[in-house]
C-alpha positions in Angstrom: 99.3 133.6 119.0 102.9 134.7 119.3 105.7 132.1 117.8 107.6 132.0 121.1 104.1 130.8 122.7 103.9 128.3 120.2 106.8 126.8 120.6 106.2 127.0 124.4 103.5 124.8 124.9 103.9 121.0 124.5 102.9 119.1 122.1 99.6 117.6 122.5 99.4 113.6 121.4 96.1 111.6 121.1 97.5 107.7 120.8 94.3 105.5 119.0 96.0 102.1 119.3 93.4 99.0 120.5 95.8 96.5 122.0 96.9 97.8 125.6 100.4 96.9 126.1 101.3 98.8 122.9 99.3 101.1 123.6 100.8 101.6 127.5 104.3 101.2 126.2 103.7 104.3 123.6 102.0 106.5 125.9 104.8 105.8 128.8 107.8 107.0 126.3 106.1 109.9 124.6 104.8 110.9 128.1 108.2 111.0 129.6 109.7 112.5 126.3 110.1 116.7 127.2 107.9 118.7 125.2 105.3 115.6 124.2 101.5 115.7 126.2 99.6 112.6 125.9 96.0 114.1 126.0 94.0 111.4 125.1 94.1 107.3 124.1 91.8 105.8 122.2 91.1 102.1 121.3 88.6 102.7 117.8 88.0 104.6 115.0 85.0 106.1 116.6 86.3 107.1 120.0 89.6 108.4 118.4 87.1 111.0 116.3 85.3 111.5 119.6 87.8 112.3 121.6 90.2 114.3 118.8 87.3 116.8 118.5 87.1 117.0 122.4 90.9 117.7 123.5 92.2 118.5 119.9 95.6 117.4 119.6 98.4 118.8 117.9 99.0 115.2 116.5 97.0 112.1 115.8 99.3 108.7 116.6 96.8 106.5 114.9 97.2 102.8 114.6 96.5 101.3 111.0 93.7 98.1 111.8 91.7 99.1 114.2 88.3 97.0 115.5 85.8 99.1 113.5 87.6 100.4 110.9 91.1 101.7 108.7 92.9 104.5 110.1 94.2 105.5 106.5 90.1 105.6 105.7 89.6 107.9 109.0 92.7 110.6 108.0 90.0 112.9 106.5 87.3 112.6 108.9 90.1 113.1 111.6 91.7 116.1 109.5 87.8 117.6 109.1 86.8 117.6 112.7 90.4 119.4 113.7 91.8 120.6 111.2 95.2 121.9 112.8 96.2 118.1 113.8 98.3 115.6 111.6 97.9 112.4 111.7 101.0 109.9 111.7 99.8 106.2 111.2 101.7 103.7 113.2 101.5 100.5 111.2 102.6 96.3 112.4 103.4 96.4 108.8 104.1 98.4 105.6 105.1 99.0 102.3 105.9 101.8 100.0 102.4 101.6 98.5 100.8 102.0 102.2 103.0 105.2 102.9 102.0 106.6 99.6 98.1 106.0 100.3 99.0 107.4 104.0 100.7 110.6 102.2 97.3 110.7 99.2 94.8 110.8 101.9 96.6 113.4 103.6 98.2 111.7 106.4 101.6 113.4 107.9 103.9 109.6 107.6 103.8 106.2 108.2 106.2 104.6 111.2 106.4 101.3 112.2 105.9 99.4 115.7 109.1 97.7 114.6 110.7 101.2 114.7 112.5 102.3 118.0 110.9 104.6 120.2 113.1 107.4 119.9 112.7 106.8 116.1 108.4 107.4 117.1 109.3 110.2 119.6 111.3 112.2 116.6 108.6 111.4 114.3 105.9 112.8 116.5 108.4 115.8 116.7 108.9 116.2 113.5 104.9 115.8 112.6 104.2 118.7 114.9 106.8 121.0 113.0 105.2 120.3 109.5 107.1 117.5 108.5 106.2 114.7 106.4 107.6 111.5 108.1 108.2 107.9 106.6 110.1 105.1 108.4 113.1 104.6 106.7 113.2 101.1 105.5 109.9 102.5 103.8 111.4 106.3 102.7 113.5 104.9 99.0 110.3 102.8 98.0 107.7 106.0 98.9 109.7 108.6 97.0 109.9 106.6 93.8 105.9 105.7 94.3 105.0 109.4 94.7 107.4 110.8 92.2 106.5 108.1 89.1 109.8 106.0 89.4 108.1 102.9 90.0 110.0 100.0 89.1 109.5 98.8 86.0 106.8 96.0 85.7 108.1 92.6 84.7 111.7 93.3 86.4 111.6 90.4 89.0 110.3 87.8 86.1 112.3 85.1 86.4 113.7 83.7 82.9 111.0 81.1 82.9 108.3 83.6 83.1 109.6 85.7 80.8 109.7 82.9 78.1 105.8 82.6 79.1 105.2 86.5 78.7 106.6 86.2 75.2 104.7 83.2 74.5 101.5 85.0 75.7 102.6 87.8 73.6 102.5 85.6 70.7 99.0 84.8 71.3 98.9 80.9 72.5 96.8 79.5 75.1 97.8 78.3 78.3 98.5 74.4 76.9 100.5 76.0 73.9 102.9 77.4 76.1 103.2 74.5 78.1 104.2 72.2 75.0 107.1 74.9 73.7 108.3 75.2 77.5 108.2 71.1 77.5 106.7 71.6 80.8 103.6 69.9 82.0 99.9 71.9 81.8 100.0 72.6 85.3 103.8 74.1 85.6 103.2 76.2 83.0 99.6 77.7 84.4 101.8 78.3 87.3 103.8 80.0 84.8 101.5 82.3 83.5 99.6 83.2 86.6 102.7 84.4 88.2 103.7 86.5 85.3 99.7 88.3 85.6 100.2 88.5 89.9 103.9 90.1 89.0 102.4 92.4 86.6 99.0 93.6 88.2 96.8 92.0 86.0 93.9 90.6 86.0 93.7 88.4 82.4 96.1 87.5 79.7 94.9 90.3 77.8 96.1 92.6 79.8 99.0 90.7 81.1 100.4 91.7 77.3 99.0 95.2 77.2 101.0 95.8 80.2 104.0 94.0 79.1 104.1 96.1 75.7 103.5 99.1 77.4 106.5 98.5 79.2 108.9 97.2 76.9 108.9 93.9 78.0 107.6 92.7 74.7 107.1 93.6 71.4 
């Protein structure tokens, strides 16, 4: 196929999004946008792979919760069945770690429903080209998740927490703590289970491995 044919023909759009309004209001603007097809909607995980292998779209506009299933858990099964398409997961919420799982499992970006729609129309552009696309209240948080710059664990500790970490690091138990803070038992389990949720962990143990990996302490 020539490049001037390419660039010719629209670009074909499947929408999988399960609540009809959205779903109306997304098809209308891309369908109206020059150069965009809407050649399919879909309302599940299972129709959306249905129907992607039957009009095979340049680009997958897939919503994240659908009624059977994840559309970051269907990006390969999508991907396998036509290979050519991206798929750009439109999401009523995100993060920085949901765009980096969208980008690991081989999605083309992550854009919100909060986003405007000529924000979605020039990501669905810019999908089609080749483009990775990330909303951008997401894009700072993403690039540090996928290049290693996480922030550094520990960093929103408040100074209360952080006297607990040490504690911890010293080895007492939950009521020890408690008595140096001169708090009462139940403040200073608070304490401590904040610092493992702020951390990742998942016991005391590893609430300290963590923290001396890190720096936090020694």
């Amino acid at each position: 196929m020539s490049s001037s044919t390419t660039h010719s023909r629209p670009v074909r759009v499947l929408v999988v999004e399960d609540h009809d309004m959205v779903a109306e209001a997304i098809c209308l603007a891309l369908q109206r946008s020059p150069g965009l097809e809407i050649v399919g909607r879909s309302a599940t995980v299972a129709t959306a792979l249905s129907d992607a292998g039957r009009y095979k779209p340049d680009v997958v506009l897939m919503d994240r919760r659908l009624p059977d299933g994840d559309g970051i858990s269907a990006i390969a099964a999508l991907e396998a069945l036509v290979p050519d398409a991206r798929v750009l997961i439109l999401a009523g919420e995100g993060n920085a770690s949901i765009a980096a799982r969208v980008a690991e499992a081989g999605g083309a970006g992550l854009i919100l429903k909060a986003s405007g729609l000529d924000e979605l129309e020039d990501a669905v552009r810019r999908v089609a080209a080749g483009e990775v696309v990330v909303s951008r209240s997401l894009l700072g948080g993403v690039l540090d998740q996928l290049t290693g710059r996480t922030p550094v664990p520990g960093a929103k500790l408040t100074p209360r927490e952080r006297e607990a970490l040490d504690l911890l690091g010293e080895g007492l138990t939950t009521t020890e703590i408690s008595d140096r803070l001169g708090v009462a038992l139940n403040t200073g389990r608070n304490h401590v289970q904040r610092v493992l949720e702020k951390l990742g962990a998942r016991s005391q143990l590893e609430a300290v491995t963590i923290a001396r990996r890190e720096g936090l302490i020694k």
